[in-house]
C-alpha positions, 0 to 999 in steps of 0.5 A: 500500500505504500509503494502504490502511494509512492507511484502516485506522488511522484505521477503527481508531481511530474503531471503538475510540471508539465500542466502548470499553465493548463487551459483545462479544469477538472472539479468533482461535483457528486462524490459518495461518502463511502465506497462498499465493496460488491457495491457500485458507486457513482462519482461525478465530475466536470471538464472545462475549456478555460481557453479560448479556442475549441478543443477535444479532451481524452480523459483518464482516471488512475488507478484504472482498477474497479472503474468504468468510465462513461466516456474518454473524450469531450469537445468543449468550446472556450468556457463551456463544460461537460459533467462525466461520470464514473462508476467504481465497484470494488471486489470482495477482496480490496483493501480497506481505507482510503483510496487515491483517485485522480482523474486527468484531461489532456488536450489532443490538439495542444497537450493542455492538461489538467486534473484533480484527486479525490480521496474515496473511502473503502469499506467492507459491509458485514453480515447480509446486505443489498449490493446492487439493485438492477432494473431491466430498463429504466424507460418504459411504455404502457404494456411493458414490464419493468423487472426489479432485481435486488441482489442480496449478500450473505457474508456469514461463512456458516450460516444461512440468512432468511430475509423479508425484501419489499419492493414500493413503487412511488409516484409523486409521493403516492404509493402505487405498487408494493410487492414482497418476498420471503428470501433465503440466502445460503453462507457466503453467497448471493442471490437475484430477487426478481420483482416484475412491474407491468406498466399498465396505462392508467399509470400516469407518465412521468417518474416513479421512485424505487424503494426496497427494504430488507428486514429480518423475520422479525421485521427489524430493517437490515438495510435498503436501496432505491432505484428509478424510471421513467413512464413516457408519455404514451398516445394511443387510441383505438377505435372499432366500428360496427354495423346493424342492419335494418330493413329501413334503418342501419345503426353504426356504433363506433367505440374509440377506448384510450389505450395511451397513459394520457388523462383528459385526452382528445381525440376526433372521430372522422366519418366520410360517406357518398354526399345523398346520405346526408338526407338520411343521416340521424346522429345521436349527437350532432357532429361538431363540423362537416365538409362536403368534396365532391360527392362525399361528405365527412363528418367530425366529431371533437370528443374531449375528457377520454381518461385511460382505459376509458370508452366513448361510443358515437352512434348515428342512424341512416333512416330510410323510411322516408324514402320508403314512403316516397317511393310506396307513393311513387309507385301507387301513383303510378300504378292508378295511372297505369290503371286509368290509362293502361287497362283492357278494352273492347273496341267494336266496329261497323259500318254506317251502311246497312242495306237489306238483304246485305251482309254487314262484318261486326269486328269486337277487337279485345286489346290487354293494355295493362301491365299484368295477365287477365283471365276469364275474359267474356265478350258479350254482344246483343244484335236487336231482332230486327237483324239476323246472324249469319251463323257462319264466323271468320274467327272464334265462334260465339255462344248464341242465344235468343232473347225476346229483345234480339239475339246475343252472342257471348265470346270466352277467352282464356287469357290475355297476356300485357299488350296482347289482343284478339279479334272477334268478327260476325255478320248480320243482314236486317230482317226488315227494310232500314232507313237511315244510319241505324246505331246498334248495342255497345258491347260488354265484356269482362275479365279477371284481374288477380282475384278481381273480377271487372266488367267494362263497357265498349270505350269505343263503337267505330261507325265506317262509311263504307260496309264490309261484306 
């Protein structure tokens, strides 16, 4: 031990010769009191440009055993200065006392240097402690776990040690997690304690305070250690959407859950359909503002105070009743057009002309002029007594009969289809001399339409000038 201090005095006396006007400063600003062996140890220094140019340091710190540096070189612009760290673990083995550390920094451009001691006092710990307290990660998002790990120290050569560990987790003061373990370590050996944390997103971001205690069986505190991390700030949202479908009504719900850790968060539901459905468009709460492109519209719906964790639910309706009244309108509308317009007829033609002993051609002409199929169709004609039938027929013959008022002539037709006609003919000649235009029956007919049965009247009797043999 003294040998090692004479190495360092004189390193020390010829490092002050050759930096006696040095442009650099080296100032410890974080030293721990004591250092424990197995135990890691933190001390903090600073590095300052006392030039006047830019420049780069390498920096050394001696003796080199049990340290890790965080960095060997730092550019500094002139008065400008940079806090370094380094960590010190002495082993089981060292000696005990005070040690010399001196940490330098020298130029690479101009071989300015400078440094500073520092006197760290080494002690052995005795009996069972917390050496070190590992974290798996210090910076952490909502579904990761952080995994604390304590390592605990038997150094009884003979006896083995049960101990209570109890791991607390704080954020700002508040308590929000606490997990313990029993723990039996043997003679002169450690042992890893795992604590898993999952970071759930209704923990708020920011830092949280690590704190574990070990105590004995009889819960009298041995030692403790404390750690921390960090919680990001975390945004996320997620939304689903689902449809109900109607026969004259959809319903679409959609669910918007705050999965991210920040509180009282906002967030702007956006629905964009084809620009007609605006006319059916029924929300349950209005939308906050709307824009219409083209042929589409968006909806926007700025919702505001979604906690984590949370859910807030949008529902609108397309209704299409009134469309379906309109168009039930529409359709009956045109339907009595169609069937004030567009229905059977029976047309009949003759001519004007009717001399005696001369045969005149009735014509009955049955026209379907409706959208649908009729059935059972009965055309029925009367020819007063003063005519005779002429019982031979061109088209389909007729059931006559003879009445007291002439003879009639009845005519059955199957079907009709749409647009599909028939014509009827027969001839008749007068019994008795006629002068002047004599004007004979209308003709009936009827038909059936669905479960329907409708009786019409000839619309038309076309009267020709010039008789039909």
């Amino acid at each position: 031990m003294v040998f090692a201090l004479k190495k360092l005095l004189i390193l020390v006396l010829f490092l002050m010769t050759i930096s006696s006007a040095a442009a650099v400063v080296v100032d410890f600003t974080q030293v721990p009191d004591t250092l424990y062996t197995l135990e890691k140890s933190e001390v903090k220094f600073t590095i300052k440009n006392d030039g006047t140019k830019k420049d780069t340091y390498y920096i050394g710190i001696w003796p080199t055993n049990w340290v890790i540096l965080e960095k060997y070189f730092v550019v500094l612009n002139p008065g400008e200065s940079e806090t370094i760290t380094f960590t010190v673990e002495p082993p089981i083995d060292s000696n005990i006392g005070n040690v010399i550390f001196t940490v330098s920094a020298r130029s690479t451009d101009t071989g300015d240097y400078g440094y500073k001691d520092i006197v760290l006092n080494i002690r052995r710990r005795t009996g069972t402690y917390i050496s070190q307290l590992k974290l798996n990660q210090e910076i952490l998002n909502p579904g990761d776990t952080v995994v604390i790990q304590p390592l605990v120290v038997n150094l009884d050569k003979t006896q083995s040690k049960t101990v209570i560990l109890t791991t607390k987790i704080f954020n700002g003061g508040k308590l929000v997690h606490l997990m313990e373990e029993e723990v039996l370590v043997q003679p002169s050996s450690t042992k890893t304690v795992s604590f898993p944390f999952e970071i759930k997103n209704t923990y708020p971001y920011g830092n949280y305070n690590i704190q574990v205690f070990m105590t004995d069986v009889f819960g009298s505190p041995i030692h403790s250690k404390t750690a921390s991390f960090i919680i990001r700030k975390y945004d996320d949202f997620r939304e689903s959407k689902t449809v109900e479908y109607g026969f004259l009504e959809s319903v679409f719900t959609i669910n918007i859950t705050n999965k991210g850790n920040i509180p009282d968060a906002s967030y702007v539901v956006t629905e964009t359909m084809p620009k007609i459905s605006k006319y059916f468009f029924y929300p349950e709460k209005n939308p906050d503002s709307y824009e219409e492109v083209e042929n589409r519209i968006t909806y926007n719906w700025k919702i505001e105070g979604i906690d984590p964790d949370k859910t807030v639910t949008i529902t609108y309706r397309l209704r299409f009743t009134n469309v379906a009244i309109a168009i039930f309108f529409t359709l009956l509308v045109i339907s009595l057009l169609l069937t004030i317009f567009h229905k059977p007829t029976l047309m009949k033609k003759y001519s004007s002309v009717i001399k005696p002993e001369k045969e005149t051609l009735i014509t009955l002409h049955v026209k379907n002029n409706s959208i649908r199929e009729i059935e059972h169709i009965i055309v029925k004609d009367t020819i007063p007594s003063v005519f005779s039938i002429v019982k031979e027929f061109d088209t389909l013959k007729p059931e006559i009969k003879t009445t007291q008022t002439g003879t009639a002539l009845i005519w059955k037709i199957d079907k009709l289809k749409p647009k599909e006609d028939r014509v009827l003919t027969y001839r008749i000649k007068p019994v008795v001399n006629i002068e002047g235009k004599p004007k004979l029956p209308k003709a009936h007919f009827s038909y059936k339409l669905g479960k329907t049965v409708v009786h019409k009247i000839a619309e038309k009797i076309i009267l020709v000038s010039k008789r039909v043999k």
